[in-house]
C-alpha positions in Angstrom: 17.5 64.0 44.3 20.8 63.0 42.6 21.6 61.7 39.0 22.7 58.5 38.8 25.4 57.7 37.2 25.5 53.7 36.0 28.6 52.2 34.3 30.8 48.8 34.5 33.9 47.5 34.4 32.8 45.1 31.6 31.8 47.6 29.1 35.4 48.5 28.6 35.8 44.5 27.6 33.8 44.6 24.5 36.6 45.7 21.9 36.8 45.5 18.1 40.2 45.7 17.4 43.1 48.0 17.2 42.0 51.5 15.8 37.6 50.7 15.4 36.4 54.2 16.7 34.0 52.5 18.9 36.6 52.0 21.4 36.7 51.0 25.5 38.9 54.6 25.6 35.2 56.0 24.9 34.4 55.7 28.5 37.9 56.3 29.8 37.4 59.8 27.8 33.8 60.2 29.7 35.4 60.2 33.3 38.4 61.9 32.5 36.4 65.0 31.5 34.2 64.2 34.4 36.9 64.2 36.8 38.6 67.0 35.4 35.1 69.8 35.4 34.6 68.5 39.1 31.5 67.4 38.3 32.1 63.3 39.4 31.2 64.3 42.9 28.1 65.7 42.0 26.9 62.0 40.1 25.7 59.2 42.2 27.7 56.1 40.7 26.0 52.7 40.2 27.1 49.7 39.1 25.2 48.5 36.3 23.6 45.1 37.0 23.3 42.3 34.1 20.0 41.9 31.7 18.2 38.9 32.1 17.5 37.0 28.6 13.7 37.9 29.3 14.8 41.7 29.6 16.2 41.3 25.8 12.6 39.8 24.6 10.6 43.0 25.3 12.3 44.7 22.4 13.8 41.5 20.9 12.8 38.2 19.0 13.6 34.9 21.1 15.1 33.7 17.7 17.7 36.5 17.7 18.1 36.5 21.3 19.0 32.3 21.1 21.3 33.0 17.5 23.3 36.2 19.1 23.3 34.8 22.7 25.2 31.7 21.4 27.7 33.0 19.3 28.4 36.0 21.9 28.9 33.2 24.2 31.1 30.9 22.2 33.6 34.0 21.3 33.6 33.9 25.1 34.9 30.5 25.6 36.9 30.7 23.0 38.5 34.4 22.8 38.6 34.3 19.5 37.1 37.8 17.7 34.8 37.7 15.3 32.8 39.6 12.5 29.6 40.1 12.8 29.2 42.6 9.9 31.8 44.6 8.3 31.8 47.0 10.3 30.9 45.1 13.9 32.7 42.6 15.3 32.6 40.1 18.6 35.4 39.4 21.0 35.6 37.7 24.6 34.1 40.6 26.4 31.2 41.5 24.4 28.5 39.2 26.1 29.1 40.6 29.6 29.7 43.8 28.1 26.1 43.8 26.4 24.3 42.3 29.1 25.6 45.0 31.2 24.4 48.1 28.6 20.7 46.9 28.8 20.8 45.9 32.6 22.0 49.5 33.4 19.0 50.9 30.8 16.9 48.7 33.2 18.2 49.8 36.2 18.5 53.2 35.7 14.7 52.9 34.5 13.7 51.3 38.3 15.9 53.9 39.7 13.8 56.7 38.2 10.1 55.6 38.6 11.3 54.3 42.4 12.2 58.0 43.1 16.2 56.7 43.8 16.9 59.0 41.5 15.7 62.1 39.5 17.2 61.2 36.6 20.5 58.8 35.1 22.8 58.5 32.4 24.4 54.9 31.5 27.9 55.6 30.5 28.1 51.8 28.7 29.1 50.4 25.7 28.4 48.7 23.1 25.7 51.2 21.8 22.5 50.0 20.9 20.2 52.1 18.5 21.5 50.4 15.3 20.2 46.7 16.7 16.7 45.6 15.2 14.2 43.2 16.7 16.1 40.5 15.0 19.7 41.8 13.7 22.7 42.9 15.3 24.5 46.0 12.9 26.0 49.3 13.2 28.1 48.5 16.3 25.2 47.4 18.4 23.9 44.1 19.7 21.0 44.8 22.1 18.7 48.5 21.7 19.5 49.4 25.1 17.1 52.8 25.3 14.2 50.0 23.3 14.6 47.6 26.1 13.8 50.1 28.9 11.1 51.8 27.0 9.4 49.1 26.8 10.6 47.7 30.4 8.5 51.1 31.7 5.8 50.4 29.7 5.3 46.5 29.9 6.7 45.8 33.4 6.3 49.0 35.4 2.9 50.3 34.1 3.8 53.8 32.9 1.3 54.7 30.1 3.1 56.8 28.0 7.5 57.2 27.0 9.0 59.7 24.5 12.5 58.4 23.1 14.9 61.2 21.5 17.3 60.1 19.4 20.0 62.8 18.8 22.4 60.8 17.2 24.1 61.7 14.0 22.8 58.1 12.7 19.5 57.4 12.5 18.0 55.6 15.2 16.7 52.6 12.6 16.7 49.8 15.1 14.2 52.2 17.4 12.4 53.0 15.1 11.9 49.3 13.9 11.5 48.0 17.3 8.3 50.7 18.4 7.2 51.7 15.2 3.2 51.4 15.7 3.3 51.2 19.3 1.0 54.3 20.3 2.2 54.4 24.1 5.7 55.2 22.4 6.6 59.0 20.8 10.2 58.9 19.1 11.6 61.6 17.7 15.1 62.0 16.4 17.2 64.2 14.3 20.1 62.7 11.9 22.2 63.7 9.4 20.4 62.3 5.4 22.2 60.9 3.2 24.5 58.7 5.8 24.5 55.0 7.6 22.0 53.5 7.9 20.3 55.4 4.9 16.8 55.6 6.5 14.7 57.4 8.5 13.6 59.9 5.9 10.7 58.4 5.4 9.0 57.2 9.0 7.7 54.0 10.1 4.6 55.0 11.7 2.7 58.0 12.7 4.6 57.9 16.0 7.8 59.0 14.7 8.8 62.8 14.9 12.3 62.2 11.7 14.1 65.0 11.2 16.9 64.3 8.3 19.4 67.2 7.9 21.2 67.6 5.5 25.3 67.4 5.9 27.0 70.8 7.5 24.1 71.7 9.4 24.7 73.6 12.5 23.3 74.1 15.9 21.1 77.0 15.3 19.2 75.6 12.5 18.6 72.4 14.1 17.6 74.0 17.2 15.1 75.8 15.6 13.6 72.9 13.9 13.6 71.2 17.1 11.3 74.1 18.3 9.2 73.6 15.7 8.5 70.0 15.3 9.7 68.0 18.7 8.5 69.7 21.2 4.7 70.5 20.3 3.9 67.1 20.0 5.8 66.3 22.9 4.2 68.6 25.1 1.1 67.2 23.4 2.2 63.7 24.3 2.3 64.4 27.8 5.6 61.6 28.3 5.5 60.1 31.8 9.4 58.9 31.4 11.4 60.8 28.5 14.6 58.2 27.2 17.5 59.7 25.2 20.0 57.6 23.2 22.7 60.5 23.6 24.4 60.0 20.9 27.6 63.1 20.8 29.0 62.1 17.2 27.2 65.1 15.2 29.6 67.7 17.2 32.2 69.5 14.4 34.9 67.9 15.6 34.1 64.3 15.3 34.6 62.6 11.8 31.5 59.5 11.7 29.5 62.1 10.2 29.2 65.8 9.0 26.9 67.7 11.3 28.2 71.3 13.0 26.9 70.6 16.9 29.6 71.9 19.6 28.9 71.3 23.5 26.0 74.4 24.0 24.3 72.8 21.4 24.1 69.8 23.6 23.3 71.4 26.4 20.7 73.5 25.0 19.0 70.2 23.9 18.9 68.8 27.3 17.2 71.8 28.8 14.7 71.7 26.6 14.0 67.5 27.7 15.0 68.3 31.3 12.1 71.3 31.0 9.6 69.0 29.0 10.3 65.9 32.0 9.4 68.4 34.6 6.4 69.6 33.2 4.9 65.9 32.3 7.7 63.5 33.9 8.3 64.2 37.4 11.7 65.1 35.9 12.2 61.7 35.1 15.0 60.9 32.3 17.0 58.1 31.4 19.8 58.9 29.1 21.9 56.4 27.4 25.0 56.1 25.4 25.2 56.1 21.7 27.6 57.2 19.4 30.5 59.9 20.1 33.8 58.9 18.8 35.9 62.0 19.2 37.6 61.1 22.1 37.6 65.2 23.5 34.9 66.6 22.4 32.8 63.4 23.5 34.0 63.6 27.2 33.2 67.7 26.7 29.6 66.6 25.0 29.1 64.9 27.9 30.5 66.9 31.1 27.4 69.8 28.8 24.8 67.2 28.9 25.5 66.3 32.8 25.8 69.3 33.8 21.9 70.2 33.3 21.2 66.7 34.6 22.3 67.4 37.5 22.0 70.9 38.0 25.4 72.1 38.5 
């Protein structure tokens, strides 16, 4: 079976302004590198579909939903950019752009169980780990990989999900949104001290938080991935395994100050890839995070597809 490979044309609408890191060239980096390794004709591509505003309540309130939704879609009418917090801001294309990131979560979800797919990565933007049940921050609106978890879970009838979070920024918005929900295993590693300042101490007993410290390389993370993901993964037992894939702790890229390079990645996905075959079918549904040096992003990714696919 193929990967699929689910993107739009809107995500590259949603833009913050001249020189924001999380920037529509993101993606344009993604399938350069993509067409450039030769691996684009070994991805199936989908167009991502649009979320429904009763896909956004499984992981979000109806309040924030109705308070977002609106201003989202008056900075549509209007084109006029806005701030949503000092670091995230709101122009003409970030409705459609949104909607699309958690419709392609969803989709690439259905894919998956259907048996359309093996596995899928949604190359989309805006991000969505940052958002909580009720706040829009860190760059993200909607908590894409949250959505779908719980879109498995609460629509579909899977019984049990792991999410991985390896992100140089802690997952917080995750973690807030399925914090306490048993059917739900998250485990995540993230550079401590750095935005969002959390995670070091867990939310609930089904959190697996792993804060390293700054300069922290590949071999010592992968060892205490050994050590503390994937026992109680394997435990777990996860019928679908999620990733928010975030790329930003590689050396080269400046939002943080971890030491990962493209094996690093790569080795991380085998390990999933191996843990979804044992327990999943091989079912994964990886999602866009962070990543905001432009190379070694498309690179991060063309390693992380690349066992996805089996090339």
């Amino acid at each position: 079976m193929s990967t699929a490979f689910f993107s739009h044309s809107d995500c590259r609408g949603h833009d913050m302004g001249r020189g924001h890191p999380e920037c529509p060239e993101r993606l344009d980096a993604i399938s350069d590198h993509l067409i450039a390794s030769g691996l684009d004709i070994a991805i199936d591509r989908r167009d991502a579909p649009l979320a429904q505003l009763s896909d956004l309540q499984l992981a979000h309130t109806r309040s924030y939903i109705d308070e977002i939704g609106d201003l989202l879609q008056q900075v549509e009418a209007s084109g006029e950019r806005r701030s949503v917090d000092p670091d995230t801001a709101v122009n003409a294309g970030t409705w459609r752009a949104a909607l699309r990131a958690a419709g392609a979560a969803i989709a690439a979800t259905d894919a998956v169980i259907d048996g359309t797919a093996e596995n899928a990565f949604c190359a989309v933007r805006p991000p969505g780990h940052h958002a909580t049940r009720g706040e829009a921050m860190g760059f993200c609106f909607f908590n894409n990989v949250a959505i779908a978890a719980r879109h498995a879970l609460d629509v579909r009838g899977i019984e049990r999900v792991a999410i991985v979070d390896f992100d140089v920024h802690h997952g917080n918005g995750t973690e807030d949104i399925v914090a306490g929900d048993d059917r739900i295993l998250m485990a995540s590693f993230f550079q401590h001290p750095l935005y969002p300042y959390s995670g070091d101490v867990p939310k609930g007993t089904n959190m697996i938080n792993l804060p390293v410290p700054p300069y922290t390389r590949g071999a010592a993370l992968r060892d205490l991935i050994e050590a503390n993901w994937m026992p109680r993964l394997d435990e777990f037992r996860p019928q679908i395994v999620f990733i928010s894939a975030g790329f930003d702790a590689h050396r080269e890229d400046d939002m943080g100050q971890l030491g990962l390079v493209e094996a690093d990645y790569e080795w991380m996905t085998r390990q999933l890839k191996a843990l979804a075959d044992r327990h999943a079918k091989g079912r994964i549904v990886s999602c866009l995070e962070g990543g905001y040096a432009l190379s070694a992003l498309g690179r991060s990714v063309v390693a992380h597809l690349r066992v996805l696919t089996g090339v």
